[in-house]
PyMOL Python script that loads the backbone (N, CA, C, O; Angstrom):
from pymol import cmd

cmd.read_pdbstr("""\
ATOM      1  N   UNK A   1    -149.370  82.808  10.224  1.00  0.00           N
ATOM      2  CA  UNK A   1    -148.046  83.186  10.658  1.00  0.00           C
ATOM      3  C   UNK A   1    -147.012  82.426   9.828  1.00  0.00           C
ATOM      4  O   UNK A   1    -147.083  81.242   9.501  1.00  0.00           O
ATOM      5  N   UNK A   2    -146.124  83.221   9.564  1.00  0.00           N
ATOM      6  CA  UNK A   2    -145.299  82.334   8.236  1.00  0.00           C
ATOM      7  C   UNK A   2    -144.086  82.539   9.063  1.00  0.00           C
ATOM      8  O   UNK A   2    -143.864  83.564   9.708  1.00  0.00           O
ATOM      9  N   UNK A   3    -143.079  81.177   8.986  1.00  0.00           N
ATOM     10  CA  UNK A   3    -141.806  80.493   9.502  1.00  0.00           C
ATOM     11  C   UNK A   3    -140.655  80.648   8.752  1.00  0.00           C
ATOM     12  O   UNK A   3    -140.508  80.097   7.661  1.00  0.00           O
ATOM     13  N   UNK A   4    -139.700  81.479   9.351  1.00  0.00           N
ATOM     14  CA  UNK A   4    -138.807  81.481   8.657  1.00  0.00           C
ATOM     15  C   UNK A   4    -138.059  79.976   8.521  1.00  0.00           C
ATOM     16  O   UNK A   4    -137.571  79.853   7.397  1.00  0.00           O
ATOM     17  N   UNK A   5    -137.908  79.145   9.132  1.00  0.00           N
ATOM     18  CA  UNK A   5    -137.436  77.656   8.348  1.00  0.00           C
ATOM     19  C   UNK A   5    -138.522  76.942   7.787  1.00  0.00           C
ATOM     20  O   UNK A   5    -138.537  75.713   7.849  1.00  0.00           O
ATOM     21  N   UNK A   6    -139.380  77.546   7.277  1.00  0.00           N
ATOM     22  CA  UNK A   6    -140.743  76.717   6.581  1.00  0.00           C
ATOM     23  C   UNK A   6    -141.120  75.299   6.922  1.00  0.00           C
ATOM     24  O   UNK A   6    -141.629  74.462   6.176  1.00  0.00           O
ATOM     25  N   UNK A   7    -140.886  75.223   7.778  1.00  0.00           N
ATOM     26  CA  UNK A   7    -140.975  73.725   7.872  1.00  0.00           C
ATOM     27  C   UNK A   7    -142.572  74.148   9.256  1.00  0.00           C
ATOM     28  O   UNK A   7    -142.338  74.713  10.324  1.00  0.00           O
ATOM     29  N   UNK A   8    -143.744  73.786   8.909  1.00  0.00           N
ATOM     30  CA  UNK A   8    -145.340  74.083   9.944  1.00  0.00           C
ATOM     31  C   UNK A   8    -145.010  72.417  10.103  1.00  0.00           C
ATOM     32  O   UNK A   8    -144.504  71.464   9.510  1.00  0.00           O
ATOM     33  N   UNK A   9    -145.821  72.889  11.607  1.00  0.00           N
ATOM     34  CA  UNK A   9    -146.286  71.324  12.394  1.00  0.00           C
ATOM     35  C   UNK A   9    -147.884  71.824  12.362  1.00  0.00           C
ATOM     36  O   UNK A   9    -148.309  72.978  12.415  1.00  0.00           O
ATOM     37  N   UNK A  10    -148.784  70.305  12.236  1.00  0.00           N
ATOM     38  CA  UNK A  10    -150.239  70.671  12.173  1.00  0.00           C
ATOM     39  C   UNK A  10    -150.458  69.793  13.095  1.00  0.00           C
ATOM     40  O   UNK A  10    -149.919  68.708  13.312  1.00  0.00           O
ATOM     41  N   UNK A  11    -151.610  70.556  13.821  1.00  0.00           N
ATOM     42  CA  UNK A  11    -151.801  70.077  15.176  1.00  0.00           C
ATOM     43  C   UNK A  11    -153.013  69.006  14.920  1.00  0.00           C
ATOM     44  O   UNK A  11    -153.613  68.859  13.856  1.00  0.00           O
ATOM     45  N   UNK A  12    -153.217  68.353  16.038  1.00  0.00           N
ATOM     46  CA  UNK A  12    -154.253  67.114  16.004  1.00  0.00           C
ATOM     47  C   UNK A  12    -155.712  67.916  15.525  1.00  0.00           C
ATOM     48  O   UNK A  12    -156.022  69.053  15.882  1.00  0.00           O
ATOM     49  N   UNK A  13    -156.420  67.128  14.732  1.00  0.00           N
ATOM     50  CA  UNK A  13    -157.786  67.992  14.034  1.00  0.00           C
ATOM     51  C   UNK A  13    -158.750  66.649  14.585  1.00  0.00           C
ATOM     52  O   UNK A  13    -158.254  65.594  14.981  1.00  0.00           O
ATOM     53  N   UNK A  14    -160.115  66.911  14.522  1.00  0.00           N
ATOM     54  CA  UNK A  14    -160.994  65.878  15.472  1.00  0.00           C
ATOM     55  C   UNK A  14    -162.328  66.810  14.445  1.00  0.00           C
ATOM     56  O   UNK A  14    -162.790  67.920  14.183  1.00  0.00           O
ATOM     57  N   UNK A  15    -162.459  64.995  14.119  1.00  0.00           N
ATOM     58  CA  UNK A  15    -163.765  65.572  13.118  1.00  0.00           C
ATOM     59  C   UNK A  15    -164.734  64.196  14.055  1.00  0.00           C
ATOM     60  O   UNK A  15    -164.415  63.091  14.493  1.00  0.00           O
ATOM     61  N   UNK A  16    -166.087  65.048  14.035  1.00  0.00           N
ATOM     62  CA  UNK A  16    -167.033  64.432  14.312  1.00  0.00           C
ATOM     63  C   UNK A  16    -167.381  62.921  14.069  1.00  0.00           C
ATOM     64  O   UNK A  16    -167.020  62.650  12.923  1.00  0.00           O
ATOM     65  N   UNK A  17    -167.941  61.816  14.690  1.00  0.00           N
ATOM     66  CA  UNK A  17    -167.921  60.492  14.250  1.00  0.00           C
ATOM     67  C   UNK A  17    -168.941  60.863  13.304  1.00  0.00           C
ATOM     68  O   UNK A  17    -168.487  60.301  12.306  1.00  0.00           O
ATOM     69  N   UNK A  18    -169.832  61.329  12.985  1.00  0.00           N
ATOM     70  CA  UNK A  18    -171.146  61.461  12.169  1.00  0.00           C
ATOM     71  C   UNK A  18    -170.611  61.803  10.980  1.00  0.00           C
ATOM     72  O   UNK A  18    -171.020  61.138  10.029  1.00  0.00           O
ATOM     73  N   UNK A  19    -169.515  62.963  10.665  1.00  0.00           N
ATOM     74  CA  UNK A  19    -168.782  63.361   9.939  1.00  0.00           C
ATOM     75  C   UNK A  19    -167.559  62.890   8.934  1.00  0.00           C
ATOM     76  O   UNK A  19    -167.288  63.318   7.812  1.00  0.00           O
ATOM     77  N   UNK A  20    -166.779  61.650   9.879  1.00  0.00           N
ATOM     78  CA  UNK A  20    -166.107  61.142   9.355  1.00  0.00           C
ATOM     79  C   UNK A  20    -166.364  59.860   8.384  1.00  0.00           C
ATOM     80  O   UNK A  20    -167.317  59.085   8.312  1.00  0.00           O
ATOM     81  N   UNK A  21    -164.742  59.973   7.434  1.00  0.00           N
ATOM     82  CA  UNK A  21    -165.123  59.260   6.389  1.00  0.00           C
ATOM     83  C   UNK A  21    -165.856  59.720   4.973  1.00  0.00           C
ATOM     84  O   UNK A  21    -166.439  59.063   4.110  1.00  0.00           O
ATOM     85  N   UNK A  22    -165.584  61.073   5.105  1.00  0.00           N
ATOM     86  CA  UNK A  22    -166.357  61.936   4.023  1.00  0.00           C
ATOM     87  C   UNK A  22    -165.561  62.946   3.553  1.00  0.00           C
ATOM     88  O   UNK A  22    -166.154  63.791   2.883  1.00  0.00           O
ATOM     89  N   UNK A  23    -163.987  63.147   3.769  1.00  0.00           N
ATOM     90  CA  UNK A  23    -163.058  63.795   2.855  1.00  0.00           C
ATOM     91  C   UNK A  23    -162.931  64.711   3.909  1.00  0.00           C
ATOM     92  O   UNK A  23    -161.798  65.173   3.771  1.00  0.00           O
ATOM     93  N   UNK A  24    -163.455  65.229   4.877  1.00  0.00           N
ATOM     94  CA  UNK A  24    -163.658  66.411   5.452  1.00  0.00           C
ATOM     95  C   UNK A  24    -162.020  66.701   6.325  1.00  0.00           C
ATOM     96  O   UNK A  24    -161.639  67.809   6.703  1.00  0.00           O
ATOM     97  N   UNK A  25    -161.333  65.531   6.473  1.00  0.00           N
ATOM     98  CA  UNK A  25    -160.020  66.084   7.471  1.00  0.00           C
ATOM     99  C   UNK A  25    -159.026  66.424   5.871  1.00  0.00           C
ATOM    100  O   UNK A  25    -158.166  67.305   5.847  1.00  0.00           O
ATOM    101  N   UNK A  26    -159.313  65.664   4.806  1.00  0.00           N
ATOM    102  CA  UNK A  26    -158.319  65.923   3.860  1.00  0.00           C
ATOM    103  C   UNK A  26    -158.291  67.289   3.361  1.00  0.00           C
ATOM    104  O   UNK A  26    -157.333  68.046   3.203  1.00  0.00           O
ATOM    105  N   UNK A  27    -159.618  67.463   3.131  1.00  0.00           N
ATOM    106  CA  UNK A  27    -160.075  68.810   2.654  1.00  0.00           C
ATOM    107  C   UNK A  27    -159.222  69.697   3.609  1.00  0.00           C
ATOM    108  O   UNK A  27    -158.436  70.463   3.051  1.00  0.00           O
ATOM    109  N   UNK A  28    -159.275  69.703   5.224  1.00  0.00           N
ATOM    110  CA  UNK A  28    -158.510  70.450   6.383  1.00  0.00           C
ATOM    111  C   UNK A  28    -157.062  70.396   5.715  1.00  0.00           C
ATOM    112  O   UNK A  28    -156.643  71.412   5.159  1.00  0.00           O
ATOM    113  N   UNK A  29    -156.541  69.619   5.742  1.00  0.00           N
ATOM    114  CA  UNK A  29    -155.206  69.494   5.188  1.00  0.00           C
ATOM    115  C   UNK A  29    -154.984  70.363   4.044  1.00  0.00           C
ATOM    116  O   UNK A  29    -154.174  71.290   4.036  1.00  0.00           O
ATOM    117  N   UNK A  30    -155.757  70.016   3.049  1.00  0.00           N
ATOM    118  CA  UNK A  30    -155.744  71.043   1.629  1.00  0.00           C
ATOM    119  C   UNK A  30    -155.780  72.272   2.176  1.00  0.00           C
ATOM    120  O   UNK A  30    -154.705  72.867   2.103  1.00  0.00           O
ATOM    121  N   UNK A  31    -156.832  72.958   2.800  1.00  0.00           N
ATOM    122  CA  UNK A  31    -157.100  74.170   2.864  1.00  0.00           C
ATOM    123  C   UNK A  31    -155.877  75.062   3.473  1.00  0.00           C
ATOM    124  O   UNK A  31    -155.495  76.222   3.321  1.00  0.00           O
ATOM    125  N   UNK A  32    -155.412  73.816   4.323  1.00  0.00           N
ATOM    126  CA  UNK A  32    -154.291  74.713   5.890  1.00  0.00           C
ATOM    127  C   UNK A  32    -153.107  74.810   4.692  1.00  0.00           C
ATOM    128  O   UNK A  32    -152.650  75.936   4.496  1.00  0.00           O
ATOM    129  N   UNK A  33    -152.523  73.571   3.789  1.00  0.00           N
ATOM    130  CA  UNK A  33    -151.306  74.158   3.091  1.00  0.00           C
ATOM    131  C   UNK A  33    -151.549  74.831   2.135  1.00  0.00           C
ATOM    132  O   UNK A  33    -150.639  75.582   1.784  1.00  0.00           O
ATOM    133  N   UNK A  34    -152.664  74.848   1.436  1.00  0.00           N
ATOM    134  CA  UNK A  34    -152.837  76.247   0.407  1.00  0.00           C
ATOM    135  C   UNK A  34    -152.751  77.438   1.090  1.00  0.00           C
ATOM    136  O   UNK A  34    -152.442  78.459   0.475  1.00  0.00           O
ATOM    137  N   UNK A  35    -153.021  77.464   2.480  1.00  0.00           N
ATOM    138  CA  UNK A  35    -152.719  79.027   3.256  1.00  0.00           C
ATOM    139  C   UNK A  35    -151.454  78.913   3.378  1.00  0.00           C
ATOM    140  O   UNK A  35    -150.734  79.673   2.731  1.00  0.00           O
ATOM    141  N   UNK A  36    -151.023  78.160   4.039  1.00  0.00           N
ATOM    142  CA  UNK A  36    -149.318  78.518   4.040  1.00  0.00           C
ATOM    143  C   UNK A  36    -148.644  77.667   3.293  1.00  0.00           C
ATOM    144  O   UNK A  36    -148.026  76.651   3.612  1.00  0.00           O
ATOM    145  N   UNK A  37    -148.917  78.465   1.667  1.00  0.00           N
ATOM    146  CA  UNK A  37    -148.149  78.009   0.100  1.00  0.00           C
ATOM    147  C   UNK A  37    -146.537  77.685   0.815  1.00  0.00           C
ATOM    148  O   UNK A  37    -145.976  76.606   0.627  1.00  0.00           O
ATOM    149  N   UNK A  38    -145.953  78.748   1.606  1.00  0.00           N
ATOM    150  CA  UNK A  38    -145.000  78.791   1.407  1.00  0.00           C
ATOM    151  C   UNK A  38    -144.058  77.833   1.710  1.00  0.00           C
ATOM    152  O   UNK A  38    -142.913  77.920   1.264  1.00  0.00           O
ATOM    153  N   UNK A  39    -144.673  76.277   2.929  1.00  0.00           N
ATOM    154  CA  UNK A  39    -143.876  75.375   3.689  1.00  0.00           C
ATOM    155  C   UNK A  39    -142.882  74.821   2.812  1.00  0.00           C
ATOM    156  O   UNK A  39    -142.674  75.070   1.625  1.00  0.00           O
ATOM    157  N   UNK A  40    -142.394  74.151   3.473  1.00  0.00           N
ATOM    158  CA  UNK A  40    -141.218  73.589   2.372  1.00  0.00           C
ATOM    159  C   UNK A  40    -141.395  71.818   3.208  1.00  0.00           C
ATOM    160  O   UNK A  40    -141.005  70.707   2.847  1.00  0.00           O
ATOM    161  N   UNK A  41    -142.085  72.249   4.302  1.00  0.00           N
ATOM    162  CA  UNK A  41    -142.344  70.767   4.779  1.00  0.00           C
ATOM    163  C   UNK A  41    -143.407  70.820   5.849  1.00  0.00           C
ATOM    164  O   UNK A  41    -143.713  71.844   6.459  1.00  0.00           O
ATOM    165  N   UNK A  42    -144.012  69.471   6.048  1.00  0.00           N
ATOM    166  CA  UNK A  42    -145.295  69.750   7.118  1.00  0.00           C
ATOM    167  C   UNK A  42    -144.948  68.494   8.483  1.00  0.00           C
ATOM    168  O   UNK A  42    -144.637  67.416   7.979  1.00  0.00           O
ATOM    169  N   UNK A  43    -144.952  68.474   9.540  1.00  0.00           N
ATOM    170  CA  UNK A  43    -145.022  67.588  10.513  1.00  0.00           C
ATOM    171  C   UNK A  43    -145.818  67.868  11.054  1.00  0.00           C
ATOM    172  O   UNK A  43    -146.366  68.966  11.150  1.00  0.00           O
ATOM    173  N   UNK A  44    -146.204  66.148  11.882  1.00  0.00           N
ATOM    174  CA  UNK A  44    -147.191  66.153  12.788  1.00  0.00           C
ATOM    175  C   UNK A  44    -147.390  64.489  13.073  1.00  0.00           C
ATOM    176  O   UNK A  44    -147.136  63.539  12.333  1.00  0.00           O
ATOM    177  N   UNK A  45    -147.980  64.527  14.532  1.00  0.00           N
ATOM    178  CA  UNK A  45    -148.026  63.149  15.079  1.00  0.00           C
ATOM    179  C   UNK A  45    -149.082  63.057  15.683  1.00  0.00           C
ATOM    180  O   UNK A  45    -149.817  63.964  16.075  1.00  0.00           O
ATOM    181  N   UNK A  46    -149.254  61.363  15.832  1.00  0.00           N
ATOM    182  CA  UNK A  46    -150.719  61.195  15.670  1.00  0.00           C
ATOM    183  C   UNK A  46    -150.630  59.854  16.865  1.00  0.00           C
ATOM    184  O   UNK A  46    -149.513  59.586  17.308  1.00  0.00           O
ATOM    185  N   UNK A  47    -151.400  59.341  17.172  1.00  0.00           N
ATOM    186  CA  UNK A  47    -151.876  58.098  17.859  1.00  0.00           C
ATOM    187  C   UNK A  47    -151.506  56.822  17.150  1.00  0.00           C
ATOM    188  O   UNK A  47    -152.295  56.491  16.266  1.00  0.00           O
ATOM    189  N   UNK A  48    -150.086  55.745  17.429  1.00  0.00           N
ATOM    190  CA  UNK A  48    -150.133  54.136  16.626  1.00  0.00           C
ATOM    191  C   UNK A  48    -151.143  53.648  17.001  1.00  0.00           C
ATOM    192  O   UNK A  48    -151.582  52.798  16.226  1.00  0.00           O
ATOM    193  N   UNK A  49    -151.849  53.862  18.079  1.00  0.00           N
ATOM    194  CA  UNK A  49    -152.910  52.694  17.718  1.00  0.00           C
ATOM    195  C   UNK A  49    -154.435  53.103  17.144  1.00  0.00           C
ATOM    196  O   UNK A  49    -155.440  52.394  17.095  1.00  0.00           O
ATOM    197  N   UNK A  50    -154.247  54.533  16.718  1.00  0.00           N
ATOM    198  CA  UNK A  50    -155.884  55.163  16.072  1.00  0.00           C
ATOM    199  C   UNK A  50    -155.293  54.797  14.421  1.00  0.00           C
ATOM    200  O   UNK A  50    -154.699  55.655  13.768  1.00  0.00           O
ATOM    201  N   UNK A  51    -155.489  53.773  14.032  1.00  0.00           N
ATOM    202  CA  UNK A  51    -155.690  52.963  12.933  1.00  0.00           C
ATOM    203  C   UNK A  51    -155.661  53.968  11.478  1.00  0.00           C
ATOM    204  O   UNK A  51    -154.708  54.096  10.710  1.00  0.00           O
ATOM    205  N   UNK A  52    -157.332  54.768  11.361  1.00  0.00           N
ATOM    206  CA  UNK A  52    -157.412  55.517  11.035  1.00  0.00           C
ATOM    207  C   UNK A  52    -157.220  56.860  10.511  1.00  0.00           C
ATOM    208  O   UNK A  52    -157.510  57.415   9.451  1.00  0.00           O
ATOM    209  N   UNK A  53    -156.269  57.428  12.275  1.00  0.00           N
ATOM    210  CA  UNK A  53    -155.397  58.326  11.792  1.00  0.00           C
ATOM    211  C   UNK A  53    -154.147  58.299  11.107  1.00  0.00           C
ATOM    212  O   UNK A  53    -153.647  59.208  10.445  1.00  0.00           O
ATOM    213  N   UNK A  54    -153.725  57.236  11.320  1.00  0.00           N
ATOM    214  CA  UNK A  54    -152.381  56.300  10.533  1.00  0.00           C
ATOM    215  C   UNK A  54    -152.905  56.870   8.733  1.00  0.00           C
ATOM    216  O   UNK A  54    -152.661  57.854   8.034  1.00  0.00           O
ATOM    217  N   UNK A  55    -153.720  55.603   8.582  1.00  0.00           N
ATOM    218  CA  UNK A  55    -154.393  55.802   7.244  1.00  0.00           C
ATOM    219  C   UNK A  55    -154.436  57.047   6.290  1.00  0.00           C
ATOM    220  O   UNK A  55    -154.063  57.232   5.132  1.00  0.00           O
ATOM    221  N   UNK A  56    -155.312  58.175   7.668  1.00  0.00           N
ATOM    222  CA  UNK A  56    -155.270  59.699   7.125  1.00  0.00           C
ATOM    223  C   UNK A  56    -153.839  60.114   6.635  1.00  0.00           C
ATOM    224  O   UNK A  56    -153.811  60.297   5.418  1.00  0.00           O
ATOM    225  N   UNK A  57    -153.000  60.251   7.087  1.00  0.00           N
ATOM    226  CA  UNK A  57    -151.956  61.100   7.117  1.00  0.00           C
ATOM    227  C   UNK A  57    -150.640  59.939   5.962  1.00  0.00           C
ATOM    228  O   UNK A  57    -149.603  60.346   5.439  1.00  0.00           O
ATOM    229  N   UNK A  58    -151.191  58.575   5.906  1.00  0.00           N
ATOM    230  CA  UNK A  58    -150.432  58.568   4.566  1.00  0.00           C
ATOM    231  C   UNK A  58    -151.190  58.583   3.517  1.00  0.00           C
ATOM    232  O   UNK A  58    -150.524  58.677   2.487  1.00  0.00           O
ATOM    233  N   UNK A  59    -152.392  58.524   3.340  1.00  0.00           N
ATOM    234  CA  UNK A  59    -153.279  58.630   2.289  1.00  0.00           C
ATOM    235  C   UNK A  59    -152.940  59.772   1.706  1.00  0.00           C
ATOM    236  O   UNK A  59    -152.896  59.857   0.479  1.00  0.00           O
ATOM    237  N   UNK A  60    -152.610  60.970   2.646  1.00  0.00           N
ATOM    238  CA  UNK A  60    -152.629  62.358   1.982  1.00  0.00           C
ATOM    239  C   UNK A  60    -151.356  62.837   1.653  1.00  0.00           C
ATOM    240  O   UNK A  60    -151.172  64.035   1.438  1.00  0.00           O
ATOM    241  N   UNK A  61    -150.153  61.720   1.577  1.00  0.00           N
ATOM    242  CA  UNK A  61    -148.830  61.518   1.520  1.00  0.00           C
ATOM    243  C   UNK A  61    -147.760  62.390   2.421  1.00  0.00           C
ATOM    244  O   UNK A  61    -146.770  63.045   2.095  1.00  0.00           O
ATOM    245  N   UNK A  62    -148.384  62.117   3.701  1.00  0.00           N
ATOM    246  CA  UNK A  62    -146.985  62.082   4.610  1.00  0.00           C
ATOM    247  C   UNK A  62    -146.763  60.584   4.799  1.00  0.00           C
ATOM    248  O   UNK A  62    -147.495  59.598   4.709  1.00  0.00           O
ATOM    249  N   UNK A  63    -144.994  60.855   5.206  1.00  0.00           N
ATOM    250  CA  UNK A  63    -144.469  59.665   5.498  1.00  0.00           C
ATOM    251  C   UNK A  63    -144.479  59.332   7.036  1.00  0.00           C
ATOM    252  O   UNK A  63    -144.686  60.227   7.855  1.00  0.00           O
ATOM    253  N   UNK A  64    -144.302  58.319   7.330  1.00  0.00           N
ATOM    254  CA  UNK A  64    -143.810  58.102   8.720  1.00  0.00           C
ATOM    255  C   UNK A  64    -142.451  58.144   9.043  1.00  0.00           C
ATOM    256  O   UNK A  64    -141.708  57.406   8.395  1.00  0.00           O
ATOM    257  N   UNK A  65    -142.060  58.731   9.759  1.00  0.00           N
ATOM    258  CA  UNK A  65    -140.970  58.812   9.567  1.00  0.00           C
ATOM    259  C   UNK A  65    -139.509  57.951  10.224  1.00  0.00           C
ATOM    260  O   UNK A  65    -138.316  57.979   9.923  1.00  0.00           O
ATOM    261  N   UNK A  66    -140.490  57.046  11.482  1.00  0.00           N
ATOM    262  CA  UNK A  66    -139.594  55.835  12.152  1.00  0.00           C
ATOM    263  C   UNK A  66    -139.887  56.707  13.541  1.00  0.00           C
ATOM    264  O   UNK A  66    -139.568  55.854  14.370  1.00  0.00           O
ATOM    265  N   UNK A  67    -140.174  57.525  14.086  1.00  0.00           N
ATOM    266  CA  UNK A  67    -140.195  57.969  15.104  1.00  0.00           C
ATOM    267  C   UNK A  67    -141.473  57.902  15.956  1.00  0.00           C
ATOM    268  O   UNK A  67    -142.563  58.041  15.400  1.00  0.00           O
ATOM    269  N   UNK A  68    -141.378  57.668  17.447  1.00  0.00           N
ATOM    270  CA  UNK A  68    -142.371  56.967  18.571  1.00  0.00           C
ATOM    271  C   UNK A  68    -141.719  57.410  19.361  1.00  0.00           C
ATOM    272  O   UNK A  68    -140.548  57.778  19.459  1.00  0.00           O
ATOM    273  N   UNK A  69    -143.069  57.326  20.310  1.00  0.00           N
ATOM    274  CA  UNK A  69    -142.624  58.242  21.485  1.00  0.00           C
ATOM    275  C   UNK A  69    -143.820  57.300  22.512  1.00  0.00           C
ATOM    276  O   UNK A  69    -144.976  57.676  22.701  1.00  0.00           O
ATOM    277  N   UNK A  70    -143.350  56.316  22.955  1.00  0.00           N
ATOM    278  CA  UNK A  70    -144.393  55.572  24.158  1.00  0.00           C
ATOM    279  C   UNK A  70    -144.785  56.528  25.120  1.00  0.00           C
ATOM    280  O   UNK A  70    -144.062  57.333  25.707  1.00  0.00           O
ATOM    281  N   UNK A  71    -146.276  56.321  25.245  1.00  0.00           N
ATOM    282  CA  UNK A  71    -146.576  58.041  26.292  1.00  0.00           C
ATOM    283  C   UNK A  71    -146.930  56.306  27.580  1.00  0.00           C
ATOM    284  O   UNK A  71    -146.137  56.058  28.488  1.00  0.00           O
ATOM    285  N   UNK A  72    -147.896  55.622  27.379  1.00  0.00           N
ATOM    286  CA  UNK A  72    -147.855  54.564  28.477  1.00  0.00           C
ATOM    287  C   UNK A  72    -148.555  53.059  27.630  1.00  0.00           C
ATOM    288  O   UNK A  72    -148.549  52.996  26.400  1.00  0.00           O
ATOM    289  N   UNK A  73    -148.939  52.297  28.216  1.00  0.00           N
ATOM    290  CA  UNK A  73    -148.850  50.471  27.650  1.00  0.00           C
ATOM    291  C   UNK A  73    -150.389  50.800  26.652  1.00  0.00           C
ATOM    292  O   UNK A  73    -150.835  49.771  26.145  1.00  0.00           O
ATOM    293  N   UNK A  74    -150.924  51.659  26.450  1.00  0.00           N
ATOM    294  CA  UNK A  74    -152.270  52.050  24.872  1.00  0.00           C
ATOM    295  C   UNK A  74    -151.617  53.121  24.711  1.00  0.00           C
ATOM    296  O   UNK A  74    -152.436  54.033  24.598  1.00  0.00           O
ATOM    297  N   UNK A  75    -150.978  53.355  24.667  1.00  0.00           N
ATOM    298  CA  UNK A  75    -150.779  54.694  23.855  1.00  0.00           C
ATOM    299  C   UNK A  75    -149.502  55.122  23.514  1.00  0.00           C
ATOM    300  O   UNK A  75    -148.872  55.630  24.442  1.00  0.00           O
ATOM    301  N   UNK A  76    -148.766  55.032  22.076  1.00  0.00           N
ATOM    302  CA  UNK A  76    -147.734  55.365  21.302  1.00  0.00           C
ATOM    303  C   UNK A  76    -147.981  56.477  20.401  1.00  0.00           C
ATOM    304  O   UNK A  76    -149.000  56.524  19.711  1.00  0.00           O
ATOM    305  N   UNK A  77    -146.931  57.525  20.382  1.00  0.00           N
ATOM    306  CA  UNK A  77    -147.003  58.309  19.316  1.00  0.00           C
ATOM    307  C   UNK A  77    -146.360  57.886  18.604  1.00  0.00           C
ATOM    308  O   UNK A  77    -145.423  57.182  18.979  1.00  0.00           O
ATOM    309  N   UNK A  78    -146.610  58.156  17.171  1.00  0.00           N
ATOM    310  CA  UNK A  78    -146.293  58.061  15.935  1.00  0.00           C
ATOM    311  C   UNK A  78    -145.605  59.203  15.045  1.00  0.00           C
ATOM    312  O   UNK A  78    -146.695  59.665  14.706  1.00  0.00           O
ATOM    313  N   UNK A  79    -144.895  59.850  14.535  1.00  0.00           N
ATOM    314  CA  UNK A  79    -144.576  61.134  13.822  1.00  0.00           C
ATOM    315  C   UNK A  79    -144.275  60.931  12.136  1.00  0.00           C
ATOM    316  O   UNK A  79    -143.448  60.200  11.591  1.00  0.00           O
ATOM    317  N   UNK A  80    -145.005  61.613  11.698  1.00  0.00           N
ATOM    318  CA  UNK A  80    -145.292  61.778  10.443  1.00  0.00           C
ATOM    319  C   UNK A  80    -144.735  63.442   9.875  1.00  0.00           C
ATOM    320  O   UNK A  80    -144.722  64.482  10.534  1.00  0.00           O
ATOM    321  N   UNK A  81    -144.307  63.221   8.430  1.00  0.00           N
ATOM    322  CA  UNK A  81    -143.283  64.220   7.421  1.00  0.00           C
ATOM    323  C   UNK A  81    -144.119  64.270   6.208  1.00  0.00           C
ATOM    324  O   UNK A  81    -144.931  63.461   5.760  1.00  0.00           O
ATOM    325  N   UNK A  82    -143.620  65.713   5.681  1.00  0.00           N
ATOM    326  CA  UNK A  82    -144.610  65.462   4.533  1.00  0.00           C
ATOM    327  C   UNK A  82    -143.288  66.510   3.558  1.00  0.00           C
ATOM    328  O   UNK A  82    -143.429  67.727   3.670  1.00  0.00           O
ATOM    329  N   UNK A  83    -142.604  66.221   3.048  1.00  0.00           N
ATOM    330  CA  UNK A  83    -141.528  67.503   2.023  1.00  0.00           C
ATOM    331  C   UNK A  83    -141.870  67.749   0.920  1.00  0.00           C
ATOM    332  O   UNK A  83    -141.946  66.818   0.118  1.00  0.00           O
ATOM    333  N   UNK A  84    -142.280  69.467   0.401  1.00  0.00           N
ATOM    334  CA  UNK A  84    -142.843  69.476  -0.564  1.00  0.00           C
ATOM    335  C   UNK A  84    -141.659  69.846  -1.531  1.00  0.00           C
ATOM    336  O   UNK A  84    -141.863  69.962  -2.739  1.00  0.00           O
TER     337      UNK A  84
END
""", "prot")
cmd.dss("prot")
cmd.show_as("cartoon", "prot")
cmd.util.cbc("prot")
cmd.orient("prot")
């Protein structure tokens, strides 16, 4: 489905523990914006304290963007930008 303000949010992806650590969420990432060539930007938020997912999502160069959202005392969201 293509957006007229191009700007896609990508939703939380959950790769197997057996699985991870083997390119397989980046590859997800590759595949989802080569389908929709057209974004002009990508968001999406993730867990501050899943370490990991932090890692993922700037490794594959989104930014963080300063934005949190305390859901309760373990658990902060985080929001991440990516402008192509």
């Amino acid at each position: 489905m293509k957006k007229d303000n191009q700007i896609y949010s990508v939703s939380p992806i959950f790769v197997l523990p057996e699985h991870q650590g083997k390119g397989n969420a980046q590859e997800v990432f590759t595949m989802v914006e080569q389908i929709y060539d057209d974004a002009k930007s990508w968001k999406s938020g993730t867990i501050l304290q899943e370490k990991g997912n932090c890692y993922l999502y700037e490794k594959i160069g989104y930014k963080n963007t300063g934005t949190t959202k305390v859901i309760n005392d373990k658990m902060t969201m985080v929001f991440y930008g990516n402008h192509l």
